[in-house]
C-alpha positions in Angstrom: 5.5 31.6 23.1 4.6 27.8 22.9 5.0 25.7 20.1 2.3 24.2 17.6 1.8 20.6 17.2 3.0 21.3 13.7 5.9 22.8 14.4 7.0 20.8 17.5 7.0 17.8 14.3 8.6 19.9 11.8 11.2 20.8 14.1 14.7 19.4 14.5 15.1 16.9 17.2 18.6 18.3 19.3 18.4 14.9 21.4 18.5 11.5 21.3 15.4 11.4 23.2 13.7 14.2 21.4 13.8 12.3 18.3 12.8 9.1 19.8 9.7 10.8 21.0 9.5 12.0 18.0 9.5 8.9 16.2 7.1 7.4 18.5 4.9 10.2 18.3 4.7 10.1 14.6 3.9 6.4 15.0 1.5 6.4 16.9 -0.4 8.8 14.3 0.4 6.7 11.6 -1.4 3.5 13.7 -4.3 5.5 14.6 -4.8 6.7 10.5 -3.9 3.1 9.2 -6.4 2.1 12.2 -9.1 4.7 10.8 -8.9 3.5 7.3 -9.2 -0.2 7.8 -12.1 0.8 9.6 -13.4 2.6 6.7 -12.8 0.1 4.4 -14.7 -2.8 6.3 -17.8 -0.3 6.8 -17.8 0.0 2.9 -16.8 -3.7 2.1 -20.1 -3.7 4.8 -22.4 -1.7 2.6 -21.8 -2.4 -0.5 -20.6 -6.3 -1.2 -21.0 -6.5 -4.4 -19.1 -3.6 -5.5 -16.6 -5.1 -3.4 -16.0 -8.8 -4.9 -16.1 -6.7 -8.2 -13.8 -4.4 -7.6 -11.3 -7.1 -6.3 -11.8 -9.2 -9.2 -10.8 -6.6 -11.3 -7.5 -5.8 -8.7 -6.9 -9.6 -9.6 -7.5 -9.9 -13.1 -4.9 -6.5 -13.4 -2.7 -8.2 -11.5 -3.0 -11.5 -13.3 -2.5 -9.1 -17.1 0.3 -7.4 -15.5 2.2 -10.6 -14.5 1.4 -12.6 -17.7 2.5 -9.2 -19.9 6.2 -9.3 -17.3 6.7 -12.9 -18.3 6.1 -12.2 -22.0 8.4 -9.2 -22.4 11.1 -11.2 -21.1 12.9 -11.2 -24.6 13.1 -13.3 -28.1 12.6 -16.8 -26.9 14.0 -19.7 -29.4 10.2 -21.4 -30.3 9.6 -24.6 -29.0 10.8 -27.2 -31.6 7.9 -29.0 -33.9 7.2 -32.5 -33.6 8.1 -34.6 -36.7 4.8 -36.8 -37.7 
């Protein structure tokens, strides 16, 4: 009885080559999705622009909160001293 794709990946690798084939199997299909879904996100970047630049200035205005909130909760700081006038 032959063996599945599936379970020729769930399987234990008994070999040093097995799992190396293994491994380079499994990369392989990890390039070819990563490859699918940069594709996917240039056709959509492609189709719809402006939902793009929007959607990544809200990524970088997240980012931004997030960072500023990190370097705030950084503990009780002694306040800066006041000028004498």
């Amino acid at each position: 009885m032959a063996e599945t794709e599936t379970e020729t990946a769930n399987s234990t690798p008994t070999t040093l080559e097995e799992a190396t084939e293994q491994a380079k199997s499994f990369l392989a299909q990890a390039q070819e999705a990563i490859g699918d879904a940069v594709d996917a996100t240039v056709e959509a970047i492609k189709e719809h622009p402006i939902a793009a630049a929007g959607i990544a200035a809200g990524v970088a205005a997240a980012v931004g909160g997030a960072a500023y909130a990190a370097t705030q909760l950084g503990g009780e700081k002694e306040p800066a001293p006041k000028s004498k006038k």
